[in-house]
BALUM-232928 format. One record per residue (C-alpha): x, y, z; residue in three letters. Coordinates in steps of 0.05 Angstrom, whole numbers, padded with zeros to 5 digits, always signed. Each point is the difference from the previous one (the first is absolute). Layout:
! residues N
XYZALA;...
This chain:
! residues 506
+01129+02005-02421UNK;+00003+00077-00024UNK;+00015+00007-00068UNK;+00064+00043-00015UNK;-00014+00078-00011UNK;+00032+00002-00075UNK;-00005+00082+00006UNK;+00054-00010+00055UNK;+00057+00042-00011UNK;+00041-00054+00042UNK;-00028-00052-00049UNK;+00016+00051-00059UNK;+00073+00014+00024UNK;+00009-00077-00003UNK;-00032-00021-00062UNK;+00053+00064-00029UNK;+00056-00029+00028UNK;-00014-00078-00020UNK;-00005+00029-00074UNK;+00058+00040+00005UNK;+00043-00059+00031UNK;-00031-00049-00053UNK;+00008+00045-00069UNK;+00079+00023+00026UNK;+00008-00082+00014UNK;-00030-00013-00077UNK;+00049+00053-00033UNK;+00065-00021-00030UNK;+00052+00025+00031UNK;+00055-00020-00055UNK;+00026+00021-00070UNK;-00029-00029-00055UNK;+00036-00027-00068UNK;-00004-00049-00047UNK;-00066-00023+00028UNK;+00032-00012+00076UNK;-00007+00028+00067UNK;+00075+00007+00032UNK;+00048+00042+00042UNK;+00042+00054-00019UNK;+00069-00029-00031UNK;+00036+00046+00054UNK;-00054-00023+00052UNK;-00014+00079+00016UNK;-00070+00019+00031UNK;-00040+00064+00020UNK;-00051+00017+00037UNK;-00069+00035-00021UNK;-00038+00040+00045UNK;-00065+00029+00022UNK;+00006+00065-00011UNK;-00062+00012+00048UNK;+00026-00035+00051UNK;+00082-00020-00011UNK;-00012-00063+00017UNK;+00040-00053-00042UNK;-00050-00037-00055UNK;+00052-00041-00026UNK;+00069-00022-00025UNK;+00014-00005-00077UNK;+00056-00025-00037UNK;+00046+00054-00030UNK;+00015-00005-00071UNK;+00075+00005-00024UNK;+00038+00006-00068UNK;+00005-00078-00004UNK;-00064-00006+00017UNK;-00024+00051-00063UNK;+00046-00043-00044UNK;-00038-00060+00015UNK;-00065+00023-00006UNK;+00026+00042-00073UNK;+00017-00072-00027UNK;-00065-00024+00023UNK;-00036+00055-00042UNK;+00041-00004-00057UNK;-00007-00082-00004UNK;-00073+00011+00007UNK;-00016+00057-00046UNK;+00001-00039-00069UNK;-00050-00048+00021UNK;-00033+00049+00028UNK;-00009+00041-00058UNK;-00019-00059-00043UNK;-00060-00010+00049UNK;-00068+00018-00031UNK;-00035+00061+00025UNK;-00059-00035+00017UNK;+00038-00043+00052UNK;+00030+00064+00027UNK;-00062+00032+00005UNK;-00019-00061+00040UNK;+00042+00010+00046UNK;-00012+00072+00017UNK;-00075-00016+00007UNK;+00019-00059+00056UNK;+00040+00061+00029UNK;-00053+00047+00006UNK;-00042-00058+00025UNK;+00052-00016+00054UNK;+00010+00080+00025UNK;-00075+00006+00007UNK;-00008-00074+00040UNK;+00059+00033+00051UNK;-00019+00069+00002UNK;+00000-00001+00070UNK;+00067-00024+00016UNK;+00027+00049-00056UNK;-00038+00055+00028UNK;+00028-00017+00067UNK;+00071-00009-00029UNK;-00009+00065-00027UNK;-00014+00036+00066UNK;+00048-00039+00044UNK;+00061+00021-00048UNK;-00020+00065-00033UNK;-00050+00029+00051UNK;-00058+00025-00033UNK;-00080-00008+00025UNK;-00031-00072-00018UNK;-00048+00033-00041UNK;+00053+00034-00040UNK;+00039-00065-00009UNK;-00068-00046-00021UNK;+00001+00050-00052UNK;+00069-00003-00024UNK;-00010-00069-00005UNK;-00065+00012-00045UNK;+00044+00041-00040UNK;+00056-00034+00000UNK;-00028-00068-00023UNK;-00035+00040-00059UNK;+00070-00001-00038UNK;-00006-00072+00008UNK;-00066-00003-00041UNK;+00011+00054-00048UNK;+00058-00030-00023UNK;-00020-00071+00005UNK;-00054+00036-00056UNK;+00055+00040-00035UNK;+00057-00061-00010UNK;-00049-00032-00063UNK;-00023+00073-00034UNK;+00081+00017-00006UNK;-00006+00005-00074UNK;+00043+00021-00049UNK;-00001+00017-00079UNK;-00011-00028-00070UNK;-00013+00050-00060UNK;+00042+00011-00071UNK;+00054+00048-00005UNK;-00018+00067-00036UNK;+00036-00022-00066UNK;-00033-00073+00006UNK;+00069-00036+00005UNK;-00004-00021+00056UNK;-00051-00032+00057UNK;+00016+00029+00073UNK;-00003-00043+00059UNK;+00007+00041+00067UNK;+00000-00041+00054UNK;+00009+00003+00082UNK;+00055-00035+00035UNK;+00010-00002+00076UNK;+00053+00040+00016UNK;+00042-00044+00047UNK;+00020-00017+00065UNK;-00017+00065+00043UNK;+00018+00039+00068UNK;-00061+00013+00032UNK;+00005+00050+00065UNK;-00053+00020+00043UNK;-00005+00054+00057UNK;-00033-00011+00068UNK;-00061+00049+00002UNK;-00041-00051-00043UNK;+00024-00068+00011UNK;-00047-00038-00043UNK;-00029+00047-00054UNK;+00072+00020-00025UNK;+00020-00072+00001UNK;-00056-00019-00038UNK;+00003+00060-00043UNK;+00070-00026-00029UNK;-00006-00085+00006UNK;-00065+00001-00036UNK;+00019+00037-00072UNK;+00068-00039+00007UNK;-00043-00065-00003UNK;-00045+00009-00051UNK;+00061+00027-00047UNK;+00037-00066+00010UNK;+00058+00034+00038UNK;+00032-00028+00064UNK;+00019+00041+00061UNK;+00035+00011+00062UNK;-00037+00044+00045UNK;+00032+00042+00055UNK;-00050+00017+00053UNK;+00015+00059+00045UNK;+00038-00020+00065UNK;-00043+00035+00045UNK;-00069-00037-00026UNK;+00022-00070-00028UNK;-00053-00050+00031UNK;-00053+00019-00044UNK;+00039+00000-00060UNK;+00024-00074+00021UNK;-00069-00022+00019UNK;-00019+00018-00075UNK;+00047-00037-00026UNK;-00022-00065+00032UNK;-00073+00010-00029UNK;+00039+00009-00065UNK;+00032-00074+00003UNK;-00069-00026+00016UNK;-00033+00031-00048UNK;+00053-00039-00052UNK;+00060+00056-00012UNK;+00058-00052-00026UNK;+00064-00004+00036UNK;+00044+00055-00013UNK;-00050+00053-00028UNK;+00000+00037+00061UNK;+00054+00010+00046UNK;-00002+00034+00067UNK;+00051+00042+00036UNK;-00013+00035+00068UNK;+00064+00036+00019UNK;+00019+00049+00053UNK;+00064+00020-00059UNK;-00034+00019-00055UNK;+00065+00013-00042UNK;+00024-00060+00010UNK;-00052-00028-00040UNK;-00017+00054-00050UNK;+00073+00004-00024UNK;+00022-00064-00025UNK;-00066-00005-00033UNK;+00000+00060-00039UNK;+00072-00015-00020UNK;-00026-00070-00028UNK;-00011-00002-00071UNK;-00060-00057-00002UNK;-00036+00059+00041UNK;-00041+00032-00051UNK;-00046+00049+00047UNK;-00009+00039+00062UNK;-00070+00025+00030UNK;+00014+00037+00060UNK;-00049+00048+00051UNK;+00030+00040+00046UNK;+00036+00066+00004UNK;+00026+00038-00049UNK;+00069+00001+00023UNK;+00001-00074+00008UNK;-00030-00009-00070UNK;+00051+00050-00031UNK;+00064-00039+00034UNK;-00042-00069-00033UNK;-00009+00035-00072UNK;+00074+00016+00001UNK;+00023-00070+00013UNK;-00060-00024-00049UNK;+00041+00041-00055UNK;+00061-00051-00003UNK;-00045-00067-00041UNK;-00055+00058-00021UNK;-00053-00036+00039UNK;-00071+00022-00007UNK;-00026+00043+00055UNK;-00077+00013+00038UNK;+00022+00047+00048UNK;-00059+00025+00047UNK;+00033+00061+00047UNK;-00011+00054+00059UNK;-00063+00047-00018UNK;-00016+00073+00029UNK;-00077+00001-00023UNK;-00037+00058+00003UNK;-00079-00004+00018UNK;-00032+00064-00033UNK;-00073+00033+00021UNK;-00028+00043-00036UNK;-00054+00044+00017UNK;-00054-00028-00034UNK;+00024-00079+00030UNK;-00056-00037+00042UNK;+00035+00008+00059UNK;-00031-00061+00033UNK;+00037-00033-00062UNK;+00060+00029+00016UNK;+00007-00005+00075UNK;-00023-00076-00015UNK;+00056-00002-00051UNK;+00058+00031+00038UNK;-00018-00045+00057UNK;+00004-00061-00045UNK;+00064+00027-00037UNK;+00033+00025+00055UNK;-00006-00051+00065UNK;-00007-00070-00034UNK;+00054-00040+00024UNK;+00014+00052+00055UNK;+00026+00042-00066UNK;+00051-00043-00018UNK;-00001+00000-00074UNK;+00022+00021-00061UNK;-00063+00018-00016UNK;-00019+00036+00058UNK;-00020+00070-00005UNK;+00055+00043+00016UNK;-00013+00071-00007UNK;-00068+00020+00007UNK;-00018+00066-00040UNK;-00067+00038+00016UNK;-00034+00054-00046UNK;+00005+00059+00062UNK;-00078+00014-00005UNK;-00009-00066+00020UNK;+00056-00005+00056UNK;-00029+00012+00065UNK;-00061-00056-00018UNK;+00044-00051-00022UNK;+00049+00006+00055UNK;-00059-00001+00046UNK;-00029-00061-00019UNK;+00066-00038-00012UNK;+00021+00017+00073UNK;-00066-00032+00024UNK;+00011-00067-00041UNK;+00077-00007+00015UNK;-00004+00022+00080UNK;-00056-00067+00000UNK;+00046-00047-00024UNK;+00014-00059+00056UNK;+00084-00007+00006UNK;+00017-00067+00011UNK;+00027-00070-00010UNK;-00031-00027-00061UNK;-00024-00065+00025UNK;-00045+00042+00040UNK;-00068-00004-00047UNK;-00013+00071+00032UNK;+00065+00038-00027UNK;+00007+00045-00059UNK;+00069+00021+00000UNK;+00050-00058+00015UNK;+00078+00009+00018UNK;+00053+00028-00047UNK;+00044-00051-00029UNK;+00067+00016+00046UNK;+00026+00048+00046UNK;+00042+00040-00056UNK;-00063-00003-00033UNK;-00039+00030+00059UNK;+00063+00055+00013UNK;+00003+00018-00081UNK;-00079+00018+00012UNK;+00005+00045+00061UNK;+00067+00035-00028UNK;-00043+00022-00067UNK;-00060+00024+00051UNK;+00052+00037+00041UNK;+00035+00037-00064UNK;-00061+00024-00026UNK;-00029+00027+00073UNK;+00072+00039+00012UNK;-00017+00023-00079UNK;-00064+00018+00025UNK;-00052-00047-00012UNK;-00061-00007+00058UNK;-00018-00067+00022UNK;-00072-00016-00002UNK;-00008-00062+00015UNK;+00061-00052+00037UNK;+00067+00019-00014UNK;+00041-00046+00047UNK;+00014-00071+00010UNK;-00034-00045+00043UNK;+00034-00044+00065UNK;+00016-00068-00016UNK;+00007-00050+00000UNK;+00000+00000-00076UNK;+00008+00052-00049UNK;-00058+00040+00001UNK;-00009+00076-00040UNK;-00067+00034+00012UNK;-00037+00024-00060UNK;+00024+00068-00007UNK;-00034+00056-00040UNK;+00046+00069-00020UNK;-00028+00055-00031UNK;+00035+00065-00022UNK;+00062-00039-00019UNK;+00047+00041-00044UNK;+00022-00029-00067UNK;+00080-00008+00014UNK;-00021-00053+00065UNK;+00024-00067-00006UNK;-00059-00024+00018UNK;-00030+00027-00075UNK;+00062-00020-00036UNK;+00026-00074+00029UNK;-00053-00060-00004UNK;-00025+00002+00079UNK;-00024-00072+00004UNK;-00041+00003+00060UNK;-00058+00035+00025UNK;+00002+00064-00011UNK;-00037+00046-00046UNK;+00031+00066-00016UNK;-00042+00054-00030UNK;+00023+00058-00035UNK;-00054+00045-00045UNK;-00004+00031-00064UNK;-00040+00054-00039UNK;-00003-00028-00082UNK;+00008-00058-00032UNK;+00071+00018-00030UNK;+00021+00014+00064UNK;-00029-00078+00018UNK;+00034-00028-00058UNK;+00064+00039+00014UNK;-00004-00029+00077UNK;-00017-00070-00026UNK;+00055-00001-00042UNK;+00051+00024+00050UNK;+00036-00066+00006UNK;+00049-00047-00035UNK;-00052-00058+00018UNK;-00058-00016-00051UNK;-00041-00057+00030UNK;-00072+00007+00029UNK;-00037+00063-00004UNK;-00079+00012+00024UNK;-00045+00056-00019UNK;-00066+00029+00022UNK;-00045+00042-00037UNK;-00077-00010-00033UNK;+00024+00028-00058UNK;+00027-00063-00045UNK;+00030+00041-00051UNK;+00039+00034+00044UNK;+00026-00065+00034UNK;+00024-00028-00069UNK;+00034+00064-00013UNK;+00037-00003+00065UNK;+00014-00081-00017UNK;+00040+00031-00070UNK;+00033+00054+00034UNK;+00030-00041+00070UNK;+00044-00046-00009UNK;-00011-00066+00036UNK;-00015-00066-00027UNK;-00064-00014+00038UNK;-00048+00047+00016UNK;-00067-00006+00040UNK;-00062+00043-00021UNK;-00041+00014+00062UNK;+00030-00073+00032UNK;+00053+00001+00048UNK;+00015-00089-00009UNK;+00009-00009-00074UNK;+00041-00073+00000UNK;-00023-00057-00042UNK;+00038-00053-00025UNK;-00046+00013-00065UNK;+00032+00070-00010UNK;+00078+00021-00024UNK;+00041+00019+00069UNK;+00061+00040-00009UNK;+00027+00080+00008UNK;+00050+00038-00044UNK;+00053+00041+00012UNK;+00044-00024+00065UNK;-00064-00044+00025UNK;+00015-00053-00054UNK;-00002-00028-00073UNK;-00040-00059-00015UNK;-00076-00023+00013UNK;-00034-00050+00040UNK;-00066-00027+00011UNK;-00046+00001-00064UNK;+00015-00024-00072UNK;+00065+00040-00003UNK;+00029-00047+00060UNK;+00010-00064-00034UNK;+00035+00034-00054UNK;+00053+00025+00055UNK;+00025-00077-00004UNK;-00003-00006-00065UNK;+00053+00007-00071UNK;-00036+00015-00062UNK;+00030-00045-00059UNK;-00016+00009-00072UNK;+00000-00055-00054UNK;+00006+00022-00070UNK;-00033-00047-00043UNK;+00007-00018-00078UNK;-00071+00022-00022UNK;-00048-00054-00029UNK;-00006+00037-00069UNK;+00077+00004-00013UNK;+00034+00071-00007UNK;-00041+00056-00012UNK;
C-alpha cells in the first residue's frame, strides 16, 4: 500500500477545511452572562462573514436592551465578591488564561483569519500578543500597591489605597479581535472589577471563543459578560444610563467614542478612550534606509493597514526621496494578495465592501489632486474584498488621503526639506496616536519625540506594541493608557484613610 503524499495540496486543502469545520463547530455561538451560554431575549441573530470569500461562517445571537439589563445585574451582583477576592487568586486566573490562549493558538489564529481576514502568520502573532496582557497582568494584579507614610505636620498616618473601580463596559473593534479583548479583560481582572464586554459585530467568534478559555481557566459566574450584537446602541445606551455602571473602555473611532463620552457625562463614569490616528512616518536624511523601508513596511501593511497605529502619512527628507521610493516600490509590488488561510499570502482582504470602496475613493481624490501611483492603486476582483498595496508619491498636503486615517494599504508619500518643516507636517492633524522616526542621529530623534505630539513613538522601529509598555494618543485619538503599569490603574479608585497617628497630636 503507498503511503499518502502529506505535501499534497489535495491532502492540504482537506486537512484546512477539517480544522476550519472543527474550530467554527468548538466556538460558542451564544451570549454569555451570569456564567451561562443562552439566546438572545428577543431571539435576534446575524450573520458573520468571510470577508475573503463572503461565505457565511456563522450565526450569532443578537444582543438587545433586556438582554444588557440582565447581564448589568449579573455584573453588579458579582462585583463585591469580586473585589473582596485576593489578588493572588486573580492573578491565578489570568496565568490559566494565558496558558489556555497559547494551548489553542491555532484555533484562535484560525478564528482570527476566518472573521477578520488577515495572513495566519499575522494572526499567530496577535495571538502571541494578545495573550501577553494575560500574563503581564496576571504579574501586575499582586504589585498594585498603594501608600503608608505620616502627614507633613505628623497628625496624621496616610493610608492610600486601590479599589477596583466597578462593574465596567468593555468594547472592542474588529481589526484585532483578540489582542484588544485581552488588552481590556485582563487589567479589569487583576483590579477586582467585573465587566460586560461588547465585541465588535463584524468579528465576534474570537472574542466568544476567549471567553470560554476564561470560564475554564476559573473566571466566576458573572465577572464577565458577553454581548455580540448587530445594534450596538441598543446595548450601549441603557448601560451608560445605569448608575451601578461605573466605567467605559472603548476602541474605535473617534466619532463613535465622542457620541460614548457624551452619554458617559450623565453618572460621570470613568473613561479609556483609544481613537482614530493619522501617524506620520518621518526619514530623515541621515536614517538607515534599510531601517526605514523595513519600518514603513512593518508600520504600514500589518494587518493589511488596518490600524490605528498604522503609518499614515509617510514624510521623506527630499535628498533621500527617489531611494526610498525606489526601494519601497520593490518590497510592496512583491507582496502576495490573497486569502489569508493561504500560508503564501501577505496582504489578506479588507474587512467589508464600504471598507474596500472608502480605500479606492481616498486613492482616487488624491490622483485627480495629483498624486502618481507607483505601485497598485485599484481593487482587486472578487470574490472578497481585496485592495492592492498601493504606493503614491507626490501627494499634495490638502489630499484626504494625508488628512483622514486610510486604513488599508496604501502608503502615501509626500517630502520635505528641514526638520521644522517635518515637525510642522507631523503635526498637521487633530489625531495624536502612533508616530515613527528614522534617523542615526539619537538626539535628534528625542528632539523630534518632544516636539510631535503623539503618545507613542517608534525610534528607528516601525512595530512598537507590548503589553509591557503604556498604549494611548492625545488630542482627538484618546485619553487614557493601556498596557504597562499605568493600565491597571485605569480600573482602579484611589482612597485615602487618615489615620490618628501613634504618638498623639503633634
Amino acid at each position: 500500500m503507498t503511503s499518502p503524499d502529506l505535501t499534497s495540496p489535495d491532502l492540504q486543502a482537506h486537512d484546512l477545511t477539517s480544522r476550519v469545520q472543527a474550530t467554527l463547530a468548538a466556538t460558542p455561538t451564544q451570549l454569555f452572562i451570569d456564567g451561562r451560554w443562552r439566546e438572545a431575549d428577543s431571539g435576534s441573530h446575524f450573520t458573520v462573514e468571510n470577508p475573503a470569500t463572503g461565505d457565511v461562517l456563522a450565526t450569532v445571537a443578537s444582543a438587545g436592551s433586556v438582554d444588557a439589563a440582565a447581564a448589568m445585574d449579573a455584573a453588579a451582583t458579582a462585583q463585591e465578591a469580586w473585589g473582596r477576592t485576593s489578588s493572588r487568586s486573580r492573578a491565578e486566573i489570568l496565568r490559566r488564561g494565558f496558558d489556555l490562549v497559547q494551548e489553542r493558538a491555532e484555533d484562535l489564529a484560525l478564528l482570527m483569519t476566518l472573521e477578520m481576514g488577515k495572513p495566519l502568520a499575522q494572526s499567530r502573532g496577535e495571538v502571541g500578543y494578545g495573550g501577553e496582557f494575560l500574563r503581564w497582568f496576571s504579574e501586575e494584579a499582586v504589585r498594585d500597591y498603594g501608600r503608608y507614610a505620616d502627614t507633613p505636620e505628623g497628625n496624621l498616618r496616610m493610608l492610600v489605597t486601590r479599589k477596583p473601580v466597578g462593574p465596567c463596559l468593555l468594547i472592542t473593534p474588529w481589526n484585532f479581535p483578540l489582542a484588544m479583548a485581552t488588552r481590556k479583560v485582563a487589567p479589569a481582572i487583576a483590579a477586582g472589577c467585573t465587566m460586560i464586554l461588547k465585541p465588535a459585530g463584524l468579528t465576534p467568534l474570537t472574542a466568544l471563543y476567549f471567553t470560554q478559555l476564561m470560564t475554564e481557566a476559573g473566571l466566576p459566574a458573572g465577572v464577565l459578560n458577553v454581548l455580540p450584537t448587530d445594534s450596538p446602541a441598543e446595548i450601549s445606551e441603557p448601560l451608560l444610563a445605569d448608575s451601578r455602571l461605573r466605567k467605559i473602555s472603548f476602541t474605535g473611532s473617534t466619532a463613535v467614542g465622542k457620541h460614548l463620552m457624551r452619554q458617559a457625562t450623565e453618572n460621570v463614569l470613568r473613561t479609556s478612550m483609544e481613537l482614530g490616528g493619522n501617524g506620520p512616518l518621518l526619514v530623515f536624511e541621515d536614517a538607515d534606509l534599510d531601517k526605514a523601508v523595513a519600518g514603513a513596511m512593518a508600520a504600514k501593511m500589518r494587518n493589511m493597514g488596518e490600524a490605528c497605529t498604522a503609518a499614515n502619512r509617510l514624510l521623506v527628507h527630499e535628498s533621500v526621496a527617489e531611494e526610498f521610493i525606489a526601494r519601497l516600490a520593490e518590497k510592496m509590488s512583491a507582496l502576495k494578495v490573497g486569502p489569508g488561510l493561504e500560508e503564501t499570502s501577505d496582504v489578506g482582504p479588507l474587512i467589508d465592501a464600504k471598507a474596500c470602496a472608502s480605500v479606492e475613493g481616498l486613492v482616487v481624490e488624491a490622483v485627480e489632486r495629483g498624486a502618481k501611483v507607483v505601485v497598485g492603486g485599484h481593487r482587486i476582483e472578487g470574490p472578497g474584498h481585496f485592495y492592492a498595496p498601493t504606493l503614491l508619491r507626490d501627494v499634495p498636503a490638502e489630499a484626504r488621503v494625508m488628512r483622514e486615517e486610510i486604513f488599508g494599504p496604501v502608503a502615501p508619500v509626500m517630502t520635505f526639506s528641514t526638520e521644522d518643516e517635518a515637525v510642522e507636517l507631523a503635526n498637521a492633524t487633530e489625531y495624536g496616536l502612533a508616530s515613527y522616526v528614522f534617523t542615526e542621529n539619537i538626539s535628534r530623534g528625542l528632539r523630534i519625540g518632544d516636539r510631535i505630539d503623539f503618545g507613542l513613538l517608534g525610534l528607528n522601529v516601525g512595530v512598537i506594541s507590548n503589553a509591557a509598555a503604556p498604549f494611548g494618543g492625545v488630542k482627538q485619538s484618546g485619553l487614557g493608557r493601556e498596557g504597562g503599569a499605568e493600565g491597571i490603574s485605569e480600573y482602579t479608585s484611589t482612597q485615602y484613610i487618615g489615620v490618628e497617628s501613634p504618638w498623639g497630636p503633634a
